[in-house]
N, C-alpha and C positions, 0 to 999 in steps of 0.2 A: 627534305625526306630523310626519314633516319636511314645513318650506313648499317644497322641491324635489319631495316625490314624493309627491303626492294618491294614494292607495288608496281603491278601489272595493269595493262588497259585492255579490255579487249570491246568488241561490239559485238554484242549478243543480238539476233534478231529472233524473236516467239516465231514458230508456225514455220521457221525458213523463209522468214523476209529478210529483205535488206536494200540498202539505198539503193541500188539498180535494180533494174526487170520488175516484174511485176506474175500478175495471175493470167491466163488466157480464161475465155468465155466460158468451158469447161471445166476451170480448175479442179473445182470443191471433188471432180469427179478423179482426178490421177493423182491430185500434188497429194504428195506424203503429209501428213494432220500429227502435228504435235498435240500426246495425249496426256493428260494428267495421271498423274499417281493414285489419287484417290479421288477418281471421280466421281462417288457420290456426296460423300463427305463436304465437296467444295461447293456443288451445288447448293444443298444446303445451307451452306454458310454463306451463300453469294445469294442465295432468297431471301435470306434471314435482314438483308441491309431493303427489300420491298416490302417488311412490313411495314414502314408509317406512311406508306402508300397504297395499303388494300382495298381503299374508295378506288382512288382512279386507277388502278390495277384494275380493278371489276369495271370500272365504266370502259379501259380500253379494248377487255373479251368482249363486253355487252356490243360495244360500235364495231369490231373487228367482227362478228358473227352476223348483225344487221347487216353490214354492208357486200359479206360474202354472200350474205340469203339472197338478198334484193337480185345481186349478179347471178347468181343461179337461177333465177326464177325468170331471167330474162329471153332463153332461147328460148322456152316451151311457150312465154307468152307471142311473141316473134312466129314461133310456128307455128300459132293459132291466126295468126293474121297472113300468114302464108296459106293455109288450109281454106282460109276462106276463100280469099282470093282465086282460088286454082276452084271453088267447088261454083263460087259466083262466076266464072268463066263457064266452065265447062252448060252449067246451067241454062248460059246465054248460048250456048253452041247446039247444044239441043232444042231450044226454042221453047223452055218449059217457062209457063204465062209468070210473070214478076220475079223472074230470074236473072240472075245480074251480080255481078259487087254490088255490096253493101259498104259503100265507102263514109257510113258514118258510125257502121261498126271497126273498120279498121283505123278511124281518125279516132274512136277513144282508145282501141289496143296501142294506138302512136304514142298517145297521150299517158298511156298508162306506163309505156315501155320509157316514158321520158320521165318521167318520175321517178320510177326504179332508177334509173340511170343517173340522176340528179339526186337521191336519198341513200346511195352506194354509194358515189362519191362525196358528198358531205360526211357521213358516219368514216369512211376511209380514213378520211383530213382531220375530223375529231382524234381518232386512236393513232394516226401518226403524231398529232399537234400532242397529245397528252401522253405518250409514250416520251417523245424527245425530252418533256418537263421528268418524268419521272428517270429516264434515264440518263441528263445530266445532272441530275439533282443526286444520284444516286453515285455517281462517278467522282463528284466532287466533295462529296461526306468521305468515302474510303480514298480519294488522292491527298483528302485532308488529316486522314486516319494516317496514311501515310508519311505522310512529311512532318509532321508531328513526331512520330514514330524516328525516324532517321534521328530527328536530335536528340533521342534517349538514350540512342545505339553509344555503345562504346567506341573508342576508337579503333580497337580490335576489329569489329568488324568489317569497320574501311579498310583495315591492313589484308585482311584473308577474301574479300570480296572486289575482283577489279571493277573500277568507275565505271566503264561501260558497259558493265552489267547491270549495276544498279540504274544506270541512266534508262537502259532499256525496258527496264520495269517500268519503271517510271514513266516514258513514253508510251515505246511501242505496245505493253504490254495493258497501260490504262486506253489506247486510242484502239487494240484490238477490242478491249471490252465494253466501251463506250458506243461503237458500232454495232457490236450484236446486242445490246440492250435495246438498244432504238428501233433498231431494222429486223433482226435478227427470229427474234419475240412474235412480234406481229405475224411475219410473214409463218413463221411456225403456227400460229392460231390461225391465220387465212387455211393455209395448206390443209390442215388439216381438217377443217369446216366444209372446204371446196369439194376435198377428198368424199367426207361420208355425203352431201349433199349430192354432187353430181350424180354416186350409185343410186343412190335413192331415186332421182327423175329419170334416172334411165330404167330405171324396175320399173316405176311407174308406164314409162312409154311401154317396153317390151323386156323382159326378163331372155326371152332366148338372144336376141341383139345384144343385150347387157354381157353374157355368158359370152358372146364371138369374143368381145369386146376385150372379155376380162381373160380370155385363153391366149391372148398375145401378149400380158404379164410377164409373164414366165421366160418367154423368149428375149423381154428387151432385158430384162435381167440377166439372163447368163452375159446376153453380148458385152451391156454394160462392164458386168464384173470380168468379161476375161480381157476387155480392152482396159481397163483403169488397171487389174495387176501387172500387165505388160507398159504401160506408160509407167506405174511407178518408180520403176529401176532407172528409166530418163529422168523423172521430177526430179529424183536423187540426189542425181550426178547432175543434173543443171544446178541445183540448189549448192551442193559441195562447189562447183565450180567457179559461180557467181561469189561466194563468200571469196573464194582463194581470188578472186580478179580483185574483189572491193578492198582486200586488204594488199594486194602489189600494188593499187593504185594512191589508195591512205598512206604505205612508205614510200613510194615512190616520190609524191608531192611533198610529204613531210620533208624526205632530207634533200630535197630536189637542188640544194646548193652542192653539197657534198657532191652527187652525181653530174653536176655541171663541173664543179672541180676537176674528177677523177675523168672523165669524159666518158661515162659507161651508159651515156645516153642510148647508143643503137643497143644494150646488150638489152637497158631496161626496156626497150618499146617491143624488140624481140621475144622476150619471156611475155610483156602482153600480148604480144596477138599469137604464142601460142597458145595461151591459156585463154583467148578469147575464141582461136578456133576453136578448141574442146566446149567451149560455153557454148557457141555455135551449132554444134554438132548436137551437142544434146538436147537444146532448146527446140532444135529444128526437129528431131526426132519424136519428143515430147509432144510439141505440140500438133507435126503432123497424127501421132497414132490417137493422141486424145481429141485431136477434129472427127477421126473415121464414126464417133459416137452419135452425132448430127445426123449424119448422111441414113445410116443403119437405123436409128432409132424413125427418122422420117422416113424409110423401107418398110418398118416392121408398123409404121400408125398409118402407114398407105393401105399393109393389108388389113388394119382393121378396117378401114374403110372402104373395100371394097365389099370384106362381108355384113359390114352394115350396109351398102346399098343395096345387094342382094338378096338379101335376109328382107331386107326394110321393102324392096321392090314386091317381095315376094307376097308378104304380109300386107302392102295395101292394095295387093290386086284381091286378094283374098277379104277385102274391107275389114282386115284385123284392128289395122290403124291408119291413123289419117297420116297423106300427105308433108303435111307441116309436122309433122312428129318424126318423121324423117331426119327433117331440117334442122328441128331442135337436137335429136338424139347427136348427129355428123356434130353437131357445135359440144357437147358434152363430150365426144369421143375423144375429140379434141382439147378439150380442157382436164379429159381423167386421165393424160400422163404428166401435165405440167406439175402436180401438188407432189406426184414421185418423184419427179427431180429433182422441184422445191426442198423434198423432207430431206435426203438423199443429200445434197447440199448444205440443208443447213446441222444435221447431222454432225460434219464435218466443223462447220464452224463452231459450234459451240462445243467441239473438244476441244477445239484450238483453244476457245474461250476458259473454259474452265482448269485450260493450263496454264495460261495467262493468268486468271484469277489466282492460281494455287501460287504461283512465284511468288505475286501481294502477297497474298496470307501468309507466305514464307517469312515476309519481311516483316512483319504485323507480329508473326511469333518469334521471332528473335530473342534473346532476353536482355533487357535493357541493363542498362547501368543501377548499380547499385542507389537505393535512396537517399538522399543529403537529410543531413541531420533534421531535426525537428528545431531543439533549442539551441538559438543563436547563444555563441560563447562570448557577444560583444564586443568582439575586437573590428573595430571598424579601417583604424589606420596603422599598419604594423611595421615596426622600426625595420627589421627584415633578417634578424637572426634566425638562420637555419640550420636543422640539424638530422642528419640520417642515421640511426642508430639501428644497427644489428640487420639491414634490409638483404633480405634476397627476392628474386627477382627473375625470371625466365618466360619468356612468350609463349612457350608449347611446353604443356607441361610435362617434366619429367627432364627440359634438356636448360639447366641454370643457366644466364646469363651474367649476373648481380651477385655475388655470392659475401653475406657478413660485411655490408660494406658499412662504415665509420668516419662521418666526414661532420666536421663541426664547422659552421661559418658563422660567423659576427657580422652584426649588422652594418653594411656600409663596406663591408669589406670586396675585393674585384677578384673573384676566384677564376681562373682559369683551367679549365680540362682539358688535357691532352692525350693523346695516345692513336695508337694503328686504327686502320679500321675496322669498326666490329668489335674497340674493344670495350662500348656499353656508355660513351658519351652523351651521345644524343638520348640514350636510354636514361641517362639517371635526371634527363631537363623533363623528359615526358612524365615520370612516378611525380616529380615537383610539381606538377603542372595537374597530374590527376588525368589524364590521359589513360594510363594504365594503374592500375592498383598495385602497393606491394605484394608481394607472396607471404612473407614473414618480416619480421620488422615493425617502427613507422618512420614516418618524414613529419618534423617539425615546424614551424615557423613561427616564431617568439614564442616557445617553448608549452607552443597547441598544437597537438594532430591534425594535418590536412584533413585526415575524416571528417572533422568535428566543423569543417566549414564548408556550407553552399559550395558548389562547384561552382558557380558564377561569379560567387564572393570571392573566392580562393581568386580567380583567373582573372579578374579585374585587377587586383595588385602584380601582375606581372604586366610587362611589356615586352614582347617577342619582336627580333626581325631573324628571319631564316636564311640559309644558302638560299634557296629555292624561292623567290619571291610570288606572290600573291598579288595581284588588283583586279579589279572586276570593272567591267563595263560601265564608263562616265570618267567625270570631268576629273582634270588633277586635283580639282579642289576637293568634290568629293569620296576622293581616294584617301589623301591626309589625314582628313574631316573623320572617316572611320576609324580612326583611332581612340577620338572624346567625342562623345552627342554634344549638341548646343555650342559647340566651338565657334567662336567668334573671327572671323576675319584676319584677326590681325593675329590671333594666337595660329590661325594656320600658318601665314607669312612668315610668321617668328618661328617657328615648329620646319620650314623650309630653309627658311636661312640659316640654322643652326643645324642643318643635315648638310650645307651647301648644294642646294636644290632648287634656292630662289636663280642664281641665275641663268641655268639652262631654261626653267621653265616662263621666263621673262621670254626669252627669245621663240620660243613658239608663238605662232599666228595669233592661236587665241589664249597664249598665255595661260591661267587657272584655269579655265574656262575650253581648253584643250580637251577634247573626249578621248579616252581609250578607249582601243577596241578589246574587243572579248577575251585576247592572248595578252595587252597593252604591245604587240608588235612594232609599234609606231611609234615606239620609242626605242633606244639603246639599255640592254639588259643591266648595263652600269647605271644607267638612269631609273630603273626602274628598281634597283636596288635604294638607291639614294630615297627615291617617294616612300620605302616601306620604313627606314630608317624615321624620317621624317613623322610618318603615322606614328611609330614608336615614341617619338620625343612628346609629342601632341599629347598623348595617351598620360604621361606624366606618372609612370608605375612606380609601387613604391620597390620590388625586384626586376632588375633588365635579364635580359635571357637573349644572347648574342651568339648566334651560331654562322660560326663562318660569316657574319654581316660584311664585311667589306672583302669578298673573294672578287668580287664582280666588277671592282672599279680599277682605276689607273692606279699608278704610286702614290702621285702626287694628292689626287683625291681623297686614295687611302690616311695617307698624314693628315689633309685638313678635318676628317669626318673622327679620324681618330682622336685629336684632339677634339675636336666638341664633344663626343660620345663621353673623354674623362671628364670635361666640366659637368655633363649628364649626370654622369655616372658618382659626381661627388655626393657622398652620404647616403647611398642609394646602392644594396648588395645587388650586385653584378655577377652572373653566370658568363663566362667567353668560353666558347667552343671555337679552338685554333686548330690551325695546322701549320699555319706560318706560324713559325714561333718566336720570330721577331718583334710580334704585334704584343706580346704577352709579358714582355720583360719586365714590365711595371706592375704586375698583377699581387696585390697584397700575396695571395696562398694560388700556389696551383700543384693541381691535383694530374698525376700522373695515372692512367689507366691503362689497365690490359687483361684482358679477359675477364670483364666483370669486376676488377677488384683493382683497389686503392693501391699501384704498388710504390709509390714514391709522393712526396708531400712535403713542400716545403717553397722556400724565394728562387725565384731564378739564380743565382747566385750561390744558394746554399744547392740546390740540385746539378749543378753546375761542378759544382767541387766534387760532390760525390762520385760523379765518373760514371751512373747508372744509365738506366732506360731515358731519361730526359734528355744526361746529354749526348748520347747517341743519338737519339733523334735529332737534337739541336744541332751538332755538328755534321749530321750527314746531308742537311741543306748548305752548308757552304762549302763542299768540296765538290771537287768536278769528275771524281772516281763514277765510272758508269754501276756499280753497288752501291754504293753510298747513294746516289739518286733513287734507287729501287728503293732504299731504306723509308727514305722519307715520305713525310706524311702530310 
């Protein structure tokens, strides 16, 4: 990592998630709903990826409409087979001549009712089964859009945007919106269908029962809304809470050596279970006052039901209606407050969603890197003369970092940079490298503009090994191996042995064939310097770019790698970025920096004499003055 541009991690969680706790039964109804900026806008443009799906878009309303019909239509058929039943009794209780059940009118209404029940749930299982196709199909076009997307991005934007934010896009924020595609949709089209169907069979049965019905609206809503604003200030503060626990627990285990060292073991489990009583307290609050909505809402559908049986009593002594209409209507009454909660809920989610969505599109509209040239200048393999003429150079603009810098290197030649930190080292390997763009200036290489070549092109003729080393998950073989595709066997071995890497990794179990883990933990940070060295050699650049590469190993190591690195390094321009500045003695030209600019330039020997900024530095590693150590770099 450059010493100009510190990167930050953080974990971002959409909506106030995070790897602890979860939602209670009621969430949708108290937790606080991260909302989009421009919520209709993203809508929009988040429908706009369901057009090459507008068939089975229509086929999923078409079955999600059948199947809510079918379930509607089912109480009032139900209450027709109650009605009978109760009027063939009663008939037989009077002794009126061929009065009875009719039990083969109620074995076809059975029949009929199995039907419906069995063509509601089939149509169900359709627009679930054809929803999930359209909405992973549809998640994996924009996570595709995406990651695409990231390798256009500059490197600037990794520098201003921390990893764990991006991660979280990337995840939580495609796995929020993969859910509400699938689930989310649907049940929005049920609810809503259920909604206007149910009023309709209940007008049909009795319009004043519908009216009791519909006069206890009003009352579940205020409750609702005054119990979710009084729970919100808990969701809040549980939310605030649980993030501040997730992240004492992330550093705590991170330097969990460090605090085994220092022994501040009781201070750390102390600050957790303060901060887990407050999480405690609030959770417990929260989700008692968002339970009270349950109990009250099943208060206020009791008294519709009381006025439906009274209303409904009243009305069939009066033979307004029947019986089973009764039956039917108490099952309706019952299902016209679930599609308000339903909406009410999903309400909620799909604000979350379309801010989830807008972060994507945030990333989507980024401005990518500038376009690589058209016509190739045919330079395929370049001797490695480089040259920086007139470059300035600052990360934010308006505040210079780079300023008129002049550096001429010959090909084949081992340049070495040195200087404090911060002052534009690591900067001037990144403009080489195309990383960052000049401000003013160009950078050469055998005497062509970096512009004028592919970034891929350009980046192939170098070979990077960093302070801060890199491997990814798998074997040591395949770690090497990414340095040249189609690497042979024995060019890895040889690409090991000349990093002196073949014999530690001989002495593991499984040898090449040893797997790293996701951090390569399970190895020594010396060692896993040496594997990147190695991928470096393998890679066979026609420019090396050595930054700090041997900080991480013994002395002794250091000399043997040092010497292979010059055999490497023969006929092949070499960038070293030191701080030791013993390592550099031998370096054809090294280049002295501070604040952006070339201020000394010349052999060790000749910088040496001078008496300047080189040899201060130089000479303040071998004194044992407690200033002189500060000096040093």
């Amino acid at each position: 990592m450059s010493d100009e541009r510190k990167e930050s991690s953080s974990s971002v969680f959409p909506g106030g998630r995070g790897p602890v706790g979860g939602w209670g039964p009621m969430a949708g109804l108290g937790m606080p709903v991260q909302k989009p900026k421009n919520a209709k806008g993203t809508l929009y443009r988040l429908l706009g990826y369901f057009r090459p799906h507008k068939v089975r878009i229509s086929m999923v309303v078409l079955a999600a409409i059948l199947s809510t019909i079918f379930s509607i239509l089912s109480p009032k058929i139900l209450g027709n087979a109650t009605t009978d039943l109760f009027e063939g009794f009663m008939q037989k209780m009077r002794g009126i001549p061929g009065g009875g059940v009719d039990f083969h009118e109620i074995l076809h209404i059975l029949i009929v009712l199995a039907f419906l029940y069995v063509f509601s749930s089939v149509f169900s299982y359709i627009q679930q089964y054809i929803m999930a196709g359209v909405a992973q199909t549809t998640v994996y076009t924009l996570r595709q859009q995406v990651m695409e997307k990231l390798t256009r991005l500059p490197v600037s934007f990794f520098d201003t945007h921390p990893h764990g934010e991006i991660l979280s896009r990337f995840v939580n924020d495609f796995d929020n919106i993969s859910s509400t595609l699938q689930q989310s949709l649907t049940q929005l089209i049920t609810a809503i269908v259920t909604f206007i169907g149910v009023i309709v069979m209940m007008l049909t049965i009795s319009p004043i029962m519908t009216l009791a019905v519909a006069l206890t609206l009003p009352l579940s809503f205020v409750v609702t809304r005054s119990i979710a604003i009084r729970s919100q200030a808990y969701f809040v503060a549980r939310q605030r809470q649980l993030g501040e626990l997730n992240g004492h627990v992330e550093e705590m285990y991170t330097g969990h050596p460090i605090i085994k060292a220092f022994g501040h073991e009781r201070r750390s489990i102390a600050k957790f279970d303060e901060i887990n009583e407050r999480l405690f307290d609030s959770s417990w609050k929260a989700q008692f006052v968002t339970g009270i909505i349950m109990p009250l809402m099943n208060v206020i559908g009791n008294l519709g039901y009381v006025l439906v049986s009274v209303i409904g009593g009243i009305l069939v002594t009066r033979q307004a209606i029947q019986i089973g209409d009764i039956q039917a209507f108490i099952q309706y009454a019952r299902q016209f407050s679930q599609p308000i909660t339903q909406l009410s809920s999903i309400s909620n989610v799909i604000q979350s969603t379309l801010a989830s969505s807008e972060r994507v599109f945030d990333i989507l509209d980024q401005p990518e890197e500038s376009a690589d040239p058209v016509d190739n200048v045919g330079l395929t393999s370049p001797q490695g003369s480089v040259a920086f003429q007139g470059v300035n150079f600052g990360y934010d603009v308006g505040t210079p970092l780079i300023a008129n810098l002049n550096v001429d290197v010959k090909a084949g030649q081992t340049v070495a940079i040195v200087g404090p930190t911060g002052a534009g080292k690591t900067t001037l390997v990144n403009l080489l490298m195309r990383f960052y763009d000049v401000d003013q200036g160009e950078i050469k290489v055998d005497g062509v503009g970096v512009t004028q070549f592919p970034r891929g092109q350009l980046r192939r003729w170098f070979g990077m090994v960093l302070q801060d080393t890199w491997l990814f998950h798998g074997t040591i073989r395949d770690n090497i191996a990414y340095g040249r595709d189609q690497a042979s066997e024995e060019e890895i071995i040889q690409s090991a042995r000349a990093a002196h890497a073949d014999h530690f990794i001989r002495t593991l179990p499984q040898g090449y064939d040893t797997v790293l883990n996701e951090e390569a933990s399970n190895i020594s940070h010396g060692q896993r310097q040496l594997l990147t060295i190695a991928r470096a050699i393998l890679a066979d650049p026609s420019i090396l770019i050595l930054d700090e590469a041997t900080s991480n190993v013994d002395t002794r190591t250091e000399m043997a790698i040092q010497s292979a690195m010059h055999n490497l390094m023969q006929g092949r321009t070499s960038f070293v970025i030191a701080h030791r500045l013993s390592t550099i003695r031998q370096a054809d030209q090294i280049l002295v920096m501070n604040h952006g600019k070339v201020v000394e330039q010349g052999t060790h020997l000749e910088l040496l004499a001078r008496g300047g900024l080189y040899a201060e530095l130089y000479n303040s590693q071998f004194t044992s003055s407690p200033s002189a150590n500060e000096a040093a770099v």
